[in-house]
NUKOL-364028 format. One record per residue (C-alpha): residue in three letters; x, y, z. Coordinates in pm, whole numbers. Layout:
<nodes>
[node "ala"; [X; Y; Z]]
...
</nodes>
This chain:
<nodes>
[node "unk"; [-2923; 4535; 1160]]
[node "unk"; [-2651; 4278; 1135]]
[node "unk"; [-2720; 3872; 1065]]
[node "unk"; [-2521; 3619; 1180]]
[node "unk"; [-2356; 3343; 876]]
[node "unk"; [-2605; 3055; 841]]
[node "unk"; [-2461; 2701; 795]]
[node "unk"; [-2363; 2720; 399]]
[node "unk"; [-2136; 3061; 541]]
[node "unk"; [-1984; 2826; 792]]
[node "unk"; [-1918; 2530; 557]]
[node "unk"; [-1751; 2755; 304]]
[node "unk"; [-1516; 2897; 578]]
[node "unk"; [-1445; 2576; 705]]
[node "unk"; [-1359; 2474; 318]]
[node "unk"; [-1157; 2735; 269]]
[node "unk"; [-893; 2723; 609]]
[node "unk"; [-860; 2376; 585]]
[node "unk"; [-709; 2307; 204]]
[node "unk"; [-429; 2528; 293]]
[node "unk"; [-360; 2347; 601]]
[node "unk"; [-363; 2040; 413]]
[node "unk"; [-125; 2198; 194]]
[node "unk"; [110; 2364; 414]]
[node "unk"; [117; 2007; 590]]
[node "unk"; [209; 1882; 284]]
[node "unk"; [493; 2102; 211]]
[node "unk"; [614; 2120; 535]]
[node "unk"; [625; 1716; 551]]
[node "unk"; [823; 1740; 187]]
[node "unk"; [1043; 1976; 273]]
[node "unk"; [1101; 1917; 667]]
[node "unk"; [963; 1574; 698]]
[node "unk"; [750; 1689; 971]]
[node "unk"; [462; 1458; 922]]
[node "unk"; [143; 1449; 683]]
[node "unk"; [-135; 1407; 937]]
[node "unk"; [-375; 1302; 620]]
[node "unk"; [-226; 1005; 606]]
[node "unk"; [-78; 870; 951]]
[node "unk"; [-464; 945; 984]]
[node "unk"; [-573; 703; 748]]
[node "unk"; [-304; 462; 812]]
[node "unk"; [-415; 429; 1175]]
[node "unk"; [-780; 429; 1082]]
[node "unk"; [-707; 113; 932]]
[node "unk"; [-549; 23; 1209]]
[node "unk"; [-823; 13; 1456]]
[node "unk"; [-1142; -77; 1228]]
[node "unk"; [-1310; -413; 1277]]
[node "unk"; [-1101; -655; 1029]]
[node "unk"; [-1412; -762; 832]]
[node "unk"; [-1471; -352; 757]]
[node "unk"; [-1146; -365; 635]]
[node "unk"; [-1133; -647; 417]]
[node "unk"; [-1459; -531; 257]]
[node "unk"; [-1303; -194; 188]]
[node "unk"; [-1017; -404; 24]]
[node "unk"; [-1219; -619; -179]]
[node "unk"; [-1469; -348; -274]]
[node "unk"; [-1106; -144; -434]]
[node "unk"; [-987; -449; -610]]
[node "unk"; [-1329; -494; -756]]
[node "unk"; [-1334; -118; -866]]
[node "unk"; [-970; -99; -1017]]
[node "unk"; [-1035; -461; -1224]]
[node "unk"; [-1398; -424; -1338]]
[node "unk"; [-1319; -27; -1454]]
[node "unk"; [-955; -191; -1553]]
[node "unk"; [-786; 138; -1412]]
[node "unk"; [-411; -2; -1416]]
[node "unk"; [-178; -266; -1222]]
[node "unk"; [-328; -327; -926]]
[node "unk"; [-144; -214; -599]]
[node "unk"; [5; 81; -714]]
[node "unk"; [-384; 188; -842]]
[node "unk"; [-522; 49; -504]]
[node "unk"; [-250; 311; -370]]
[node "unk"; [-346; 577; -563]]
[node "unk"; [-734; 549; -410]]
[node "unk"; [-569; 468; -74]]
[node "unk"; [-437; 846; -81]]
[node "unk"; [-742; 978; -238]]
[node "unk"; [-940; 842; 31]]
[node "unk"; [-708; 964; 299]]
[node "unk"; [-719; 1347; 160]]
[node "unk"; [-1079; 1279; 112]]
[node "unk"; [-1160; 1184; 431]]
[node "unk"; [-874; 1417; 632]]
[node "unk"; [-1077; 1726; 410]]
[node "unk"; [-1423; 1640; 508]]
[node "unk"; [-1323; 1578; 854]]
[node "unk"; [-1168; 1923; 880]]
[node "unk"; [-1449; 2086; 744]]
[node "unk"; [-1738; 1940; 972]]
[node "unk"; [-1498; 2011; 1227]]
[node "unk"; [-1483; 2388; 1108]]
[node "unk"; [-1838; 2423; 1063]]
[node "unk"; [-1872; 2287; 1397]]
[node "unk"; [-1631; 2554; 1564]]
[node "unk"; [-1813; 2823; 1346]]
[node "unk"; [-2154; 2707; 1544]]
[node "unk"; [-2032; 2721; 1866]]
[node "unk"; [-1881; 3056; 1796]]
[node "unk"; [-2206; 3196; 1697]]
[node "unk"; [-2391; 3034; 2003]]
[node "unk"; [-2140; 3168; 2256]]
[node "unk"; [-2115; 3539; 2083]]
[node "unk"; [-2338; 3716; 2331]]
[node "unk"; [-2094; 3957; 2488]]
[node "unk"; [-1906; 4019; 2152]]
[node "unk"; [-1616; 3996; 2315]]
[node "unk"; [-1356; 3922; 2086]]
[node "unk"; [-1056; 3775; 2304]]
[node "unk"; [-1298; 3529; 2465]]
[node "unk"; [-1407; 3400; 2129]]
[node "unk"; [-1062; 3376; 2041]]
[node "unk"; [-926; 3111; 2304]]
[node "unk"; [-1284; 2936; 2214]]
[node "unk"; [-1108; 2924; 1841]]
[node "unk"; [-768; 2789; 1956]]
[node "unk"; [-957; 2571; 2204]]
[node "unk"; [-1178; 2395; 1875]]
[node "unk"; [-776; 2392; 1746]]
[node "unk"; [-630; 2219; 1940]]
[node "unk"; [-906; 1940; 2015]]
[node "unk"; [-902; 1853; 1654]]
[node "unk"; [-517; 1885; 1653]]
[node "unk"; [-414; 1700; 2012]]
[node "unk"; [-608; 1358; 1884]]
[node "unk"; [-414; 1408; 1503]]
[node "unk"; [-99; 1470; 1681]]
[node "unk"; [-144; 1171; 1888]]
[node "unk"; [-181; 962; 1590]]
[node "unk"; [106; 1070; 1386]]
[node "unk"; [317; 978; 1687]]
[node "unk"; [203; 673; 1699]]
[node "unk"; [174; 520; 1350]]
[node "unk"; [426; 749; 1111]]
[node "unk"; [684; 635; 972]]
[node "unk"; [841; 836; 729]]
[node "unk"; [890; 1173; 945]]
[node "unk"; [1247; 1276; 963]]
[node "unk"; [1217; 1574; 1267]]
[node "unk"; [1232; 1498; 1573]]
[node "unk"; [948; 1416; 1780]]
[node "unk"; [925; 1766; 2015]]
[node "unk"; [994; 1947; 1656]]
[node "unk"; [692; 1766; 1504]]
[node "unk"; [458; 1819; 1806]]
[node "unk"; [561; 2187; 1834]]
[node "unk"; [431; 2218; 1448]]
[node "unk"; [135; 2042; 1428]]
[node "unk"; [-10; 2222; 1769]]
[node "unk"; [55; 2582; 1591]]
[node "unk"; [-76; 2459; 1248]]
[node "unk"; [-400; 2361; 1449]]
[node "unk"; [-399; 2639; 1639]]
[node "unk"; [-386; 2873; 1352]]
[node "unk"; [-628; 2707; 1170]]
[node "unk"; [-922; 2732; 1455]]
[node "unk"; [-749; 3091; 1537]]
[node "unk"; [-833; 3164; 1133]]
[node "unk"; [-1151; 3036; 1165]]
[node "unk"; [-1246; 3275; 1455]]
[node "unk"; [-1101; 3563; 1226]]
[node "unk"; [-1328; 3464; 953]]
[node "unk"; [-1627; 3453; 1155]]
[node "unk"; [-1563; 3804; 1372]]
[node "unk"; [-1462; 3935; 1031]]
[node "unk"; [-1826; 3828; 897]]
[node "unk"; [-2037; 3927; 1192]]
[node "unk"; [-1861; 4243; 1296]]
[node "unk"; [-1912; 4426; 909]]
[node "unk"; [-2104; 4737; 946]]
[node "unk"; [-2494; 4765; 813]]
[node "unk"; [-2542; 4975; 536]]
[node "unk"; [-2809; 5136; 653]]
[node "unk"; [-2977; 5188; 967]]
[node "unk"; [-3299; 5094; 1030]]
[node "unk"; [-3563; 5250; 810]]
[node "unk"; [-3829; 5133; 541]]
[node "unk"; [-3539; 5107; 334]]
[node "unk"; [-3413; 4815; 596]]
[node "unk"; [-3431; 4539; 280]]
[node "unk"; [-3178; 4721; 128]]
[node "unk"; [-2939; 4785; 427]]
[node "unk"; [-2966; 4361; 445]]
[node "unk"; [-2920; 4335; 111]]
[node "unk"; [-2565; 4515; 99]]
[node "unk"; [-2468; 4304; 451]]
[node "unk"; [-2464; 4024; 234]]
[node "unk"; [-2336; 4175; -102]]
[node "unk"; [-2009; 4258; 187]]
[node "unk"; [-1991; 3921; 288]]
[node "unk"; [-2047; 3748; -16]]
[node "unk"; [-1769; 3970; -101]]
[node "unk"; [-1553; 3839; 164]]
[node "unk"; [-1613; 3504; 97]]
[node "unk"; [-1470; 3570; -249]]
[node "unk"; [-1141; 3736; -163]]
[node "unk"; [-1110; 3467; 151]]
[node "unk"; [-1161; 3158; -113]]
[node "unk"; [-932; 3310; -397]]
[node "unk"; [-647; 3381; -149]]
[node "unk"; [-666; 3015; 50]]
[node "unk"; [-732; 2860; -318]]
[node "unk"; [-417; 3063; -404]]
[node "unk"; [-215; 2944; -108]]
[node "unk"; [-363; 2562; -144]]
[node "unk"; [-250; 2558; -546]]
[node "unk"; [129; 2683; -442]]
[node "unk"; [170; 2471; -151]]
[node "unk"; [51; 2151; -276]]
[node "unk"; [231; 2232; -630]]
[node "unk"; [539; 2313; -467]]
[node "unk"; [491; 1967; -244]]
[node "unk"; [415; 1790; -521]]
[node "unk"; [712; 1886; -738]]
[node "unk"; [944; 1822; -451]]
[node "unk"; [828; 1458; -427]]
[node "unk"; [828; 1436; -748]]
[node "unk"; [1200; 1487; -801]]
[node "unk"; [1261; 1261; -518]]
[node "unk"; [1110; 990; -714]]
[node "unk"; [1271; 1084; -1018]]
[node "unk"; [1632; 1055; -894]]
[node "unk"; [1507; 725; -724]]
[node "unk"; [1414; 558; -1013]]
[node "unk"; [1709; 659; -1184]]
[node "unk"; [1934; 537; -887]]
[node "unk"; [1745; 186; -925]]
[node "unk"; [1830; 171; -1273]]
[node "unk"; [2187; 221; -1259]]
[node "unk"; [2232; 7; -1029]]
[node "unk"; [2012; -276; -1127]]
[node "unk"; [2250; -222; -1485]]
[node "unk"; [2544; -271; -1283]]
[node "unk"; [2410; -550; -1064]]
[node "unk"; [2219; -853; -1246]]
[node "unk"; [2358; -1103; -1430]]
[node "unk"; [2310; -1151; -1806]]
[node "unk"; [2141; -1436; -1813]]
[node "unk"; [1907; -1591; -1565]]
[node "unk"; [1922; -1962; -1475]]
[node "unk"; [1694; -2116; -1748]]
[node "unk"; [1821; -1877; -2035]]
[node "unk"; [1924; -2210; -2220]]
[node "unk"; [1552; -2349; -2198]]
[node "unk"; [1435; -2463; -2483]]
[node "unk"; [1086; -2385; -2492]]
[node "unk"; [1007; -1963; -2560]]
[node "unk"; [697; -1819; -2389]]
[node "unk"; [411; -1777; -2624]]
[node "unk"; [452; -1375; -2787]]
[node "unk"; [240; -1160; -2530]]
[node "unk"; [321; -1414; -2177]]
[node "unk"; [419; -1150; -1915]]
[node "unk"; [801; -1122; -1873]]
[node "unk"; [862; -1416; -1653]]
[node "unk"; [1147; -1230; -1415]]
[node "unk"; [960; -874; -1310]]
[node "unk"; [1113; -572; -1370]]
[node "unk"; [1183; -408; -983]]
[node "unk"; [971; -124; -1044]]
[node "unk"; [665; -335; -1155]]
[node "unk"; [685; -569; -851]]
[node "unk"; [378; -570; -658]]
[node "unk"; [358; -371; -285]]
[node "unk"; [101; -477; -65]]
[node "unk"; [88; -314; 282]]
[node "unk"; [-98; -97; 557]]
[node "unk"; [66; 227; 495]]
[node "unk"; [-27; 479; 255]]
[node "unk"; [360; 538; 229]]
[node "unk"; [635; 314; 324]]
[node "unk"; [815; 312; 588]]
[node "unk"; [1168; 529; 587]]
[node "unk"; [1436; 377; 772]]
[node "unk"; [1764; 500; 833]]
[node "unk"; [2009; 172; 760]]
[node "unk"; [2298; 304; 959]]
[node "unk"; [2131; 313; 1292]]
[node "unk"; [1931; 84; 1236]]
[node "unk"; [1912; -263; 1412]]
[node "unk"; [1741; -616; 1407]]
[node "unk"; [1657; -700; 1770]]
[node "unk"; [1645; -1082; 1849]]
[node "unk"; [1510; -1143; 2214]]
[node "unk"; [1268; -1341; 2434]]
[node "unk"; [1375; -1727; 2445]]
[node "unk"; [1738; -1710; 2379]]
[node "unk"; [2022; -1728; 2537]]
[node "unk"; [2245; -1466; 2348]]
[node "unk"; [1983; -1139; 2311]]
[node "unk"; [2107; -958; 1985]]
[node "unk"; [2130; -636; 1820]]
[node "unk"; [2284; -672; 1470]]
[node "unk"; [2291; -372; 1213]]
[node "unk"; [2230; -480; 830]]
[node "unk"; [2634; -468; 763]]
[node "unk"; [2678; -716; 992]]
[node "unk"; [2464; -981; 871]]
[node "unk"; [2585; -909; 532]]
[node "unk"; [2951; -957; 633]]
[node "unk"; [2844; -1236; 941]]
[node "unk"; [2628; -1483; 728]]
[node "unk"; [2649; -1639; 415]]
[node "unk"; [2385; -1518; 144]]
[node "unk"; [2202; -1750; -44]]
[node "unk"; [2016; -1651; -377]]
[node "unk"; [1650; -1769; -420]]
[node "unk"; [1466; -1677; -700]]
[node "unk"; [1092; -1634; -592]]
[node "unk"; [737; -1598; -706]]
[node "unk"; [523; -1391; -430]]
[node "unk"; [145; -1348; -467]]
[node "unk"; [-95; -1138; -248]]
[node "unk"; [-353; -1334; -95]]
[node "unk"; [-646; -1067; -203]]
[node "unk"; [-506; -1115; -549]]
[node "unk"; [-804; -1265; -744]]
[node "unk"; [-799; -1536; -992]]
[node "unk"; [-593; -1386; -1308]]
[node "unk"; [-481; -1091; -1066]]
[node "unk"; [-197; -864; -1105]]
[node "unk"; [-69; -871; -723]]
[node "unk"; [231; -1196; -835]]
[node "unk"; [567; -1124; -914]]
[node "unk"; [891; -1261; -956]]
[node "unk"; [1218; -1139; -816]]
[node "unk"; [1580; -1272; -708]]
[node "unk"; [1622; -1272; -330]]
[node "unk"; [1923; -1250; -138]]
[node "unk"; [1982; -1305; 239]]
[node "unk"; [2113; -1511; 466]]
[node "unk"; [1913; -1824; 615]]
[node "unk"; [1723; -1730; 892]]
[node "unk"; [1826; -2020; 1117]]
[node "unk"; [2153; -1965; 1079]]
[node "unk"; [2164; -1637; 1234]]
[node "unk"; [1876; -1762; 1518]]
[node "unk"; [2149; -2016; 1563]]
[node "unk"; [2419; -1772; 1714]]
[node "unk"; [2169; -1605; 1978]]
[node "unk"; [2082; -1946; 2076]]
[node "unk"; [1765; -2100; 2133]]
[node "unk"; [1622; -2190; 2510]]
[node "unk"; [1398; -2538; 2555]]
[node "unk"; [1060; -2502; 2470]]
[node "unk"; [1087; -2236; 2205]]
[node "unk"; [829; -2273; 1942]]
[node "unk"; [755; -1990; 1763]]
[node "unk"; [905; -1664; 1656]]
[node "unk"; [724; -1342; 1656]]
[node "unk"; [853; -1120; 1357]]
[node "unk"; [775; -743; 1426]]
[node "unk"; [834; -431; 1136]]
[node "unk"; [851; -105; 1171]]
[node "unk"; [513; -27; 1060]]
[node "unk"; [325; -168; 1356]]
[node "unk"; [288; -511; 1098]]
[node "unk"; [368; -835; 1255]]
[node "unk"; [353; -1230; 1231]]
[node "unk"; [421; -1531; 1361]]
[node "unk"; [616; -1843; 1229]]
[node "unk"; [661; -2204; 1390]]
[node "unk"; [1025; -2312; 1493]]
[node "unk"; [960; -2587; 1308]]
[node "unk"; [922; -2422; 985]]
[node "unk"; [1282; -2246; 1005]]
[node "unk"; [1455; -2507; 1150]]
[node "unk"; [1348; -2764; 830]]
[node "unk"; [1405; -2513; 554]]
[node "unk"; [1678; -2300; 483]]
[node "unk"; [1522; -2125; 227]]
[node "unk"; [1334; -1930; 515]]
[node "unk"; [1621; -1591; 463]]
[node "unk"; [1640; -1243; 622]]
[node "unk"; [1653; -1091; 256]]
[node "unk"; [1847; -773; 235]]
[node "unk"; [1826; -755; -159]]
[node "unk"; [1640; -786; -380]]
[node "unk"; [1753; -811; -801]]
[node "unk"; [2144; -761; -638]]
[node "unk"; [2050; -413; -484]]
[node "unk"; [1957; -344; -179]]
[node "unk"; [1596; -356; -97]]
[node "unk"; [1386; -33; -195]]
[node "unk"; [1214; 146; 46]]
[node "unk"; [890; 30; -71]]
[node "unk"; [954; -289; -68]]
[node "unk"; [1088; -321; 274]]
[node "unk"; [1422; -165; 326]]
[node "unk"; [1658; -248; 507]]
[node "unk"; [1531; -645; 602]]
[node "unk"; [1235; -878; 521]]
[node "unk"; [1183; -1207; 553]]
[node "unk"; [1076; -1507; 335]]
[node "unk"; [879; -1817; 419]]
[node "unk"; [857; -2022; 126]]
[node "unk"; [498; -2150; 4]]
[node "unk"; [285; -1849; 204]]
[node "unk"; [137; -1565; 41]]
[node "unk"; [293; -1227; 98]]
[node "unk"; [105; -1124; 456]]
[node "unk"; [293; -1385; 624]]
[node "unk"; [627; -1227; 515]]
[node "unk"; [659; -873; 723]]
[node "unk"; [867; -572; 565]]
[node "unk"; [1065; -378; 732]]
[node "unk"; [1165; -598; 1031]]
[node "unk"; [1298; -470; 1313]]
[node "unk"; [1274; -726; 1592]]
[node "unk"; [1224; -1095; 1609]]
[node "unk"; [1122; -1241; 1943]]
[node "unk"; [1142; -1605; 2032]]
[node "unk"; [842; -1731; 2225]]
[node "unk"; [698; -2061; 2367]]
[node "unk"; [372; -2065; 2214]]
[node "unk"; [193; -1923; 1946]]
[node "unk"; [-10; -1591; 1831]]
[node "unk"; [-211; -1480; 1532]]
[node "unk"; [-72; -1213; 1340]]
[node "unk"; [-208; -889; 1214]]
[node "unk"; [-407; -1006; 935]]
[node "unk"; [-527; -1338; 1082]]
[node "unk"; [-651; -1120; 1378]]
[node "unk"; [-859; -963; 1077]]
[node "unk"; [-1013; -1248; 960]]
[node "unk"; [-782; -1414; 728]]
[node "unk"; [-658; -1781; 746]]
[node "unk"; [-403; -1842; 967]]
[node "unk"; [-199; -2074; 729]]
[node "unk"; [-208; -1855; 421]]
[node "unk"; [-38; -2166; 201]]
[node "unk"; [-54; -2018; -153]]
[node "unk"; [-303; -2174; -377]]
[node "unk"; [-211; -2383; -688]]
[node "unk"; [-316; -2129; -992]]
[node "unk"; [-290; -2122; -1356]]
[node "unk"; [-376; -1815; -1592]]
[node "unk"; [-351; -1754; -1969]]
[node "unk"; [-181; -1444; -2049]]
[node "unk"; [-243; -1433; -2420]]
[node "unk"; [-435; -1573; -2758]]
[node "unk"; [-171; -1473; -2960]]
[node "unk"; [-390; -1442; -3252]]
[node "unk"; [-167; -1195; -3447]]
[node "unk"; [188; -1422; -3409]]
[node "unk"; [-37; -1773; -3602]]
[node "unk"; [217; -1971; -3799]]
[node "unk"; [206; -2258; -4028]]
[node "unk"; [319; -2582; -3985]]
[node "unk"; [261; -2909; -4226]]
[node "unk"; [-71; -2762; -4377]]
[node "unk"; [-180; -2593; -4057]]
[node "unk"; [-218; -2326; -3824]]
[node "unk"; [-129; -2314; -3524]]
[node "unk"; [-202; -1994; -3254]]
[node "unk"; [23; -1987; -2912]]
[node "unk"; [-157; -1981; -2609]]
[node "unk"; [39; -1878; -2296]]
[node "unk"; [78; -1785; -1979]]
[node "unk"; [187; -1886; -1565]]
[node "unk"; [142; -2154; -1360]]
[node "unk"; [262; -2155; -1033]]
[node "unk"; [160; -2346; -673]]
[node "unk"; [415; -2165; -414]]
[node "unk"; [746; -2409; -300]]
[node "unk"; [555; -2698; -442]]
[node "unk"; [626; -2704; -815]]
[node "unk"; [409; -2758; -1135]]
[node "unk"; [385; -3092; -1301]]
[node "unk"; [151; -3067; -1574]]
[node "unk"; [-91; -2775; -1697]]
[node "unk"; [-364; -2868; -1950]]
[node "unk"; [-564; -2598; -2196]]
[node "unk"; [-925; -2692; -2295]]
[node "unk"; [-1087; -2480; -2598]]
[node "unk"; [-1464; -2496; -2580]]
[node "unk"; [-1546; -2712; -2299]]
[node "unk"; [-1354; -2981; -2539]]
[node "unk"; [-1071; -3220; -2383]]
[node "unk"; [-759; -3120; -2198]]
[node "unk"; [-478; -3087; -2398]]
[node "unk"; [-141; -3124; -2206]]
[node "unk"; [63; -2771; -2281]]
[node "unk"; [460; -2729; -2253]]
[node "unk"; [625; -2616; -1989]]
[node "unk"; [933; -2409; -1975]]
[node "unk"; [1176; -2487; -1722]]
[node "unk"; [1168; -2264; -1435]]
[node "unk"; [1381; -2014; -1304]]
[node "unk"; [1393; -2200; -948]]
[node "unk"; [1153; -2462; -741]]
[node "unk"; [958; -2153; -581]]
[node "unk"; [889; -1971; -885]]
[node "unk"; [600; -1965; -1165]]
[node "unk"; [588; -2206; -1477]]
[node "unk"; [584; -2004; -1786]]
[node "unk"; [397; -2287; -2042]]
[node "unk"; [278; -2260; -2408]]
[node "unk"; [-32; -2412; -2598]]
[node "unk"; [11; -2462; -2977]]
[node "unk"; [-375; -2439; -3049]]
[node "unk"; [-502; -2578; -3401]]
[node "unk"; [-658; -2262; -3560]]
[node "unk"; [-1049; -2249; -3580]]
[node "unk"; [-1203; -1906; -3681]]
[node "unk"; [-1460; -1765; -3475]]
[node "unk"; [-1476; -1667; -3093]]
[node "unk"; [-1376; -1950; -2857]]
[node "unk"; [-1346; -1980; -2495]]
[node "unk"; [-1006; -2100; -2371]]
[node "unk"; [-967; -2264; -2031]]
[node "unk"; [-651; -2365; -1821]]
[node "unk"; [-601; -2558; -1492]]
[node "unk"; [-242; -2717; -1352]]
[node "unk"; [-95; -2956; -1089]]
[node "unk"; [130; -2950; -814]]
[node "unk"; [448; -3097; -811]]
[node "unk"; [299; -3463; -653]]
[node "unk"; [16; -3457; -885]]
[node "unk"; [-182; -3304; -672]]
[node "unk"; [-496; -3096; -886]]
[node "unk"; [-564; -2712; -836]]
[node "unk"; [-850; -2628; -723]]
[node "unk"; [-1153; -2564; -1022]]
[node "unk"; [-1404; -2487; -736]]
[node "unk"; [-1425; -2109; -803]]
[node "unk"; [-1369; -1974; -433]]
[node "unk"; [-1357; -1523; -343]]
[node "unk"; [-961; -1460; -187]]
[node "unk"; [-1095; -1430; 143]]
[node "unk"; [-996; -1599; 357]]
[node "unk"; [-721; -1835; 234]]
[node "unk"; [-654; -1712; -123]]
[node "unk"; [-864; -1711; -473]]
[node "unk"; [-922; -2051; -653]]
[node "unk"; [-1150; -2127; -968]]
[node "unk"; [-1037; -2244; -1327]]
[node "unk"; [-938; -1954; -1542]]
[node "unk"; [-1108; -1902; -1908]]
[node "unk"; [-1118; -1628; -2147]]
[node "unk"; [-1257; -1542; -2442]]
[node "unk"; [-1146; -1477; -2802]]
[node "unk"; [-1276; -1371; -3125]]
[node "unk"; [-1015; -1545; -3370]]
</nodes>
């Protein structure tokens, strides 16, 4: 008497064929760059959910990562980003599994094992043809060609429902023990002693093959990222200059302040991929079309040796960075102006808007206007005197002075010059449209520990940023228990679109106090003290903490 797996049987099989898939597709993509279908799975996911789904998901991470305070923000929100997409690429495969396993069991009536066998590779390749569909669609890191990919993800699906029909003939087909007697409990008994024993040797080989692909994967990328950091480094050392514009300021940051230039490697990355886009910068080229008269197609060593670079040195913020958040940073950009090089493929009457593509299906729009008025709008090809890293948009991005970072695409590839205008890929989502960064002040420190004297009494610095996008700081003022605003000090800044780093000499008073700071624009203008959520036009509120002194 022979019994057929139950649904725990199929679940386990379906565990155990699809971690090694994960991990062969894993190694294969590291050492082949054919594709890792977990994430171009996730990344199009994203893609296609309704935008308020997706800006819950984003809030509901940032929440998680500051109120468990699990690390810098993006590259933490990154980290759960590829969690989630193994997670959800795993659990996927496995109800798909346990799905094939059913059907196999309903349709084996002739036991014939051929015939369940194309119903294996069929279950294959309809989980495989969608998967394959996607990766074509939203990867962008895969370095074989397209036929080479396709040809590798069919067979990898194809083996895995072909090994999931093996597992389940393998199961059904074992022998009874015994035949049918009074002794039948026993006969069952060592049917499923035989399986169980399967199920054992099955899960310690796939767990075997999982462990060694994955490690192997892992240790490959890992190198990779080694030798990338290291070739940032030296050339960062050979690139900046000693001192930055405002090294003769008079005014020193309060002892804690975050660095006010940002180390490359600690810049913020904000973007819709689980990993960044991998361009080839030979071949590559920025298309400028639609509403011109000169259509374009200019490779990255031609605008460096075309157009003259100008250096800006800029604060960017995230507009899902919260009040106090992480996602800001500070970095020297390089580029030419963008209107200079519109200028040469020559605009037609009635153009008012360009439409700013990237290679990762991102994209946004920016008025005429807006270019034509400021030349600090620049194709930036480098960033810190090196050219941009991969992650941070290599080989072209653009900057729009005053916006938060999703109206600045990575990764451009083509610019289009249209007569009216669109929204762009988050705005279509549900953020605002203008995205005009928000005038916000933070304390970075109660530098308790560095008190000094002075005439009789002690003073404790108080520090941190200030910034309000391309519109400049005036004044920022520190209150200490709901008392009066005190006017800080301000150092000078390293350019008009970067943060204020100021200081707060506070009288020392033992015992816990709550600190609270607020600024103003350039004209005078007041932030906003109104505590408002980042969605949809960016975080605002007055920001306090509280020290025991």
């Amino acid at each position: 008497m022979q019994r057929k797996p139950g649904l725990t049987t199929s679940a386990l099989v379906a565990v155990c064929i699809t971690a090694p898939l994960m991990a062969v597709l894993y190694l294969a993509d590291q050492l082949a760059g054919l594709a890792f279908v977990p994430y171009d799975f996730f990344d199009w996911i994203g893609r296609v959910l309704p935008g308020d789904i997706v800006i819950r998901a984003i809030h509901t991470i940032v929440d998680v990562i500051t109120a468990l305070n699990l690390g810098e923000t993006s590259s933490t929100a990154k980290t759960i980003e590829t969690l989630i997409a193994l997670v959800q690429f795993f659990v996927g495969g496995v109800v798909a599994g346990t799905i094939l396993f059913a059907v196999l069991r309903w349709l084996d009536r002739a036991r014939r094992t051929d015939v369940l066998y194309v119903v294996g590779l069929i279950g294959g390749a309809i989980l495989g043809l969608p998967m394959i569909l996607i990766s074509l669609h939203v990867n962008t890191t895969a370095d074989a060609p397209d036929q080479v990919r396709v040809l590798w993800l069919t067979a990898a699906f194809l083996v895995w429902g072909g090994a999931i029909t093996w597992a389940y003939l393998r199961l059904t087909r074992m022998p009874a023990a015994a035949e049918e007697t009074v002794a039948e409990p026993s006969a069952l008994e060592a049917i499923s002693l035989n399986r169980r024993q399967f199920l054992v040797r099955m899960g310690t080989a796939t767990a075997t093959l999982t462990v060694l692909g994955a490690g192997v994967a892992y240790a490959l990328q890992w190198q990779d990222s080694r030798e990338y950091q290291q070739r940032i480094e030296r050339n960062r050392a050979a690139a900046m200059p000693d001192d930055l514009p405002n090294a003769d300021a008079t005014l020193e940051p309060a002892p804690g302040t975050r660095p006010e230039y940002t180390p490359l490697e600690d810049h913020y990355r904000i973007d819709i991929n689980v990993r960044p886009p991998e361009i080839d910068g030979d071949s590559w080229r920025l298309k400028i079309g639609g509403m011109v008269d000169n259509p374009m197609e200019i490779g990255i060593d031609d605008l460096r040796s075309t157009y003259s670079a100008r250096d800006q040195y800029v604060t960017l913020a995230c507009i899902s960075n919260p009040v106090a958040g992480d996602l800001t940073s500070t970095t020297l950009w390089t580029g030419p102006s963008l209107r200079d090089v519109l200028a040469d493929a020559g605009l037609q009457d009635g153009a008012t808007h360009l439409r700013i593509s990237a290679e990762d299906g991102f994209y946004e729009t920016v008025a005429l206007d807006v270019v034509n008025n400021d030349e600090r709008v620049m194709l930036a090809y480098d960033w810190d005197h090196i050219p941009l890293l991969t992650q941070h948009g290599f080989p072209l991005r653009v900057y729009i002075p005053d916006h938060y970072g999703m109206k600045q695409p990575k990764w451009i590839t083509e610019i289009e010059v249209m007569d009216h205008d669109e929204d762009g890929y988050w705005v279509t989502r549900g953020w605002d449209k203008e995205a005009r960064m928000r005038a916000t002040s933070v304390i970075d420190v109660v530098a308790a520990d560095m008190s000094y004297e002075q005439d009789g009494q002690t003073f404790v610095p108080v520090g941190g940023i200030a910034h309000a996008g391309a519109r400049g700081i005036s004044k920022v003022e520190v209150s200490v228990d709901d008392g009066e605003w005190v006017e800080a000090r301000l150092r000078q800044p390293l350019s008009e679109t970067t943060w204020v780093i100021w200081r707060y000499d506070w009288p020392f008073q033992a015992g816990e106090h709550t600190f609270a700071v607020r600024c103003y624009e350039g004209d005078g203008t007041p932030q906003v003290e109104e505590r408002h959520s980042t969605m949809p036009a960016g975080a605002t509120g007055i920001h306090t903490v509280t020290r025991d002194v």
